[in-house]
C-alpha positions in Angstrom: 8.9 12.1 26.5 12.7 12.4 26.1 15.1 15.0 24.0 14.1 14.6 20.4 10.7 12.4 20.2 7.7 13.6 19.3 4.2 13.4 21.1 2.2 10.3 19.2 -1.0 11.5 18.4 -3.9 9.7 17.2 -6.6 11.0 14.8 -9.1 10.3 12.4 -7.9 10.6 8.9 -11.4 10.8 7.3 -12.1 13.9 9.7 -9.4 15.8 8.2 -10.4 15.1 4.3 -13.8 15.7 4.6 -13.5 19.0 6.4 -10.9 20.0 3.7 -13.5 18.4 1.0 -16.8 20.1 2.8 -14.6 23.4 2.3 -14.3 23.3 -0.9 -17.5 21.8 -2.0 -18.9 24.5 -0.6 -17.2 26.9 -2.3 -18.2 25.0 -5.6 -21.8 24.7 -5.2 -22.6 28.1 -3.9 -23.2 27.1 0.0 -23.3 29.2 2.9 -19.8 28.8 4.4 -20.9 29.9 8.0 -19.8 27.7 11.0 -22.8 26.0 11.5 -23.3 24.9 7.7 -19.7 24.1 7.6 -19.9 21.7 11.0 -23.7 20.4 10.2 -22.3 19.2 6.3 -19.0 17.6 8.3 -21.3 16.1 10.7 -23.6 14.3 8.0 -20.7 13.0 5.8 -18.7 11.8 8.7 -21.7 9.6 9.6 -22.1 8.2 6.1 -18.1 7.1 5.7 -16.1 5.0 8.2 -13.6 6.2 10.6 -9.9 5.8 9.9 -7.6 6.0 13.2 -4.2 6.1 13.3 -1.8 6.7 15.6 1.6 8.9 14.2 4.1 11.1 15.5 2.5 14.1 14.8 4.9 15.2 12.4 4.1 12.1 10.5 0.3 12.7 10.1 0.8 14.2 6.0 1.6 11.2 5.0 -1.1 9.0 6.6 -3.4 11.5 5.4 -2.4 11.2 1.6 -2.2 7.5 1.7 -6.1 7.7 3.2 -7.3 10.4 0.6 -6.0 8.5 -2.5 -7.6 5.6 -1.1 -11.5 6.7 -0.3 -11.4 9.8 -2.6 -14.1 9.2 -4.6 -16.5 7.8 -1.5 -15.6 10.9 0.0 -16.6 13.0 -2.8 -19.7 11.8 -3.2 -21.1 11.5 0.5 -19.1 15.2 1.1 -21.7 16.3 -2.1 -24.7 15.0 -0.7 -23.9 16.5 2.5 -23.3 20.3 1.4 -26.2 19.7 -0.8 -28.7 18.5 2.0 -27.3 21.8 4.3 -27.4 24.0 1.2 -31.4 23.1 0.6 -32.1 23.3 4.6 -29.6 25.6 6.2 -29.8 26.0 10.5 -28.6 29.0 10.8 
């Protein structure tokens, strides 16, 4: 890696939104927001919506990650809703 370049990174875009979503869903529908509710509600809407790689510099990644949001927002929503709501009624804690 020379002077002035930064380290490419690649990550999945839907990871990021739906742990920002499952945050705040919880926070809306009265959740517990402990680690293991937080994970097992990420874990069941990332397995309901499909995986967006990319690779970016990883300065860069903001603007991937807005692009991808606008995109799938509403898919994201809904499966990020079911999710919480599926932990909230059977937490495993």
């Amino acid at each position: 890696m020379g002077i002035g370049k930064e380290r490419m990174i690649m990550t999945n875009i839907t990871e990021h939104i739906v742990k920002l979503q499952v945050r705040e869903t919880i926070k809306e529908l009265g959740c517990c927001d402990c680690e293991t509710c937080f994970l097992n509600a990420c874990a069941l809407a990332l397995n309901s919506l499909k995986s967006k790689y990319v690779t970016t510099c990883s300065g860069e990644i903001l603007s991937e990650f807005t692009a991808a949001e606008a995109n799938n927002k509403a898919e994201i929503l809904v499966e990020v809703t079911k999710a919480v709501m599926k932990v909230k009624q059977n937490p495993r804690h």
